[in-house]
N, C-alpha and C positions, 0 to 999 in steps of 0.2 A: 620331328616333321611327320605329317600327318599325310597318306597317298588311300586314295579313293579308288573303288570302281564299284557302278549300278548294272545291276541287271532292272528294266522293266518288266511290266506285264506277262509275267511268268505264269504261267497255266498251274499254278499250284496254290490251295490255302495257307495264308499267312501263318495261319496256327500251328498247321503242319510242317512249315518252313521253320518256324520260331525252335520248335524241339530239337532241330538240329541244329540251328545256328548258336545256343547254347550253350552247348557242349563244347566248341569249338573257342570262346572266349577268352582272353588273357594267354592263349597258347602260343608258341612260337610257331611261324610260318612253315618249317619243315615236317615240324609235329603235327599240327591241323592238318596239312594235305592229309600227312599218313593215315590220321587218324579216318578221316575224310575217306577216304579210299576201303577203309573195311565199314563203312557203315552203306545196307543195300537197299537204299531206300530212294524216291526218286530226289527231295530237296536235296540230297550229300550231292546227288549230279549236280545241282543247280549251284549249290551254295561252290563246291569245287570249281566249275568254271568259273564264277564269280572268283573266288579268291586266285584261280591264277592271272587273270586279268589283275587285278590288283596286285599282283609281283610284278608282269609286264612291267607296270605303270611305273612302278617303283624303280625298276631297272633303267628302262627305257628313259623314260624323262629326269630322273633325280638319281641315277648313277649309285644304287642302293644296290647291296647285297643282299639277299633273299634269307639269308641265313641270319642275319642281322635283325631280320623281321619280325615282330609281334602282329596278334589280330587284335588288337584295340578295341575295335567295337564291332560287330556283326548287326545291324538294323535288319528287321525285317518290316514291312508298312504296305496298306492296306492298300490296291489299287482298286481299279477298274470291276466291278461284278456286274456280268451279263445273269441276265433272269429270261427263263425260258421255262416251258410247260410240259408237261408226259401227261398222257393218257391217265385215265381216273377213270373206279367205275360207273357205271353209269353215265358214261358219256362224259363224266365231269374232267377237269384239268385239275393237276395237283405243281403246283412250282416248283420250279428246280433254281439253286442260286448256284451259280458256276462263279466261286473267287477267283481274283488273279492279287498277285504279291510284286512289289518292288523289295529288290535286294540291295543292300548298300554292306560292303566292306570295308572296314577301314585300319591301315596298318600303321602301324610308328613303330620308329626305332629305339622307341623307349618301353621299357615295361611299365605300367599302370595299373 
């Protein structure tokens, strides 16, 4: 059985998110927190809420133990990018691309 949770429009690059959802793959659910928890970067915030929602889910709706748990698959996926301008000299505008990322975790009870 397969239990889900998304974060959207997360104020962070997907690429930057990717390097740590990585690491976290094929790991058991108590292990990734931990692991989660010594890395100080701001995606381990993101991707850690995200993965406790996704135990939530798992508890909560389908009566799963936590311990039980594998991370299956971590998705990170490209959202929303706002474009805005800074200052340039001479009067000119230089662009700035501000990415946003969708996060998808997904647990099973099985290892893969």
């Amino acid at each position: 059985m397969e239990i889900q949770a998304l974060t959207r429009y997360a104020r962070m690059s997907p690429k930057k998110v990717r390097e740590v959802a990585r690491l976290i793959q094929g790991r058991s659910v108590p292990d990734a927190l931990a692991f989660i928890a010594l890395i100080p970067r701001k995606s381990a915030r993101l991707l850690a809420k995200t993965l406790k929602s996704a135990i939530a889910n798992a508890e909560n709706n389908n009566n799963l133990s936590a311990d039980k748990l594998f991370v299956h698959r971590a998705l990170i996926e490209n959202g929303p990018v706002l474009k805005r301008f800074k200052a340039g000299a001479k009067g000119s505008a230089k662009p700035r691309v501000k990415r946003m990322s969708h996060l998808r975790i997904v647990l099973s009870d099985s290892q893969s």
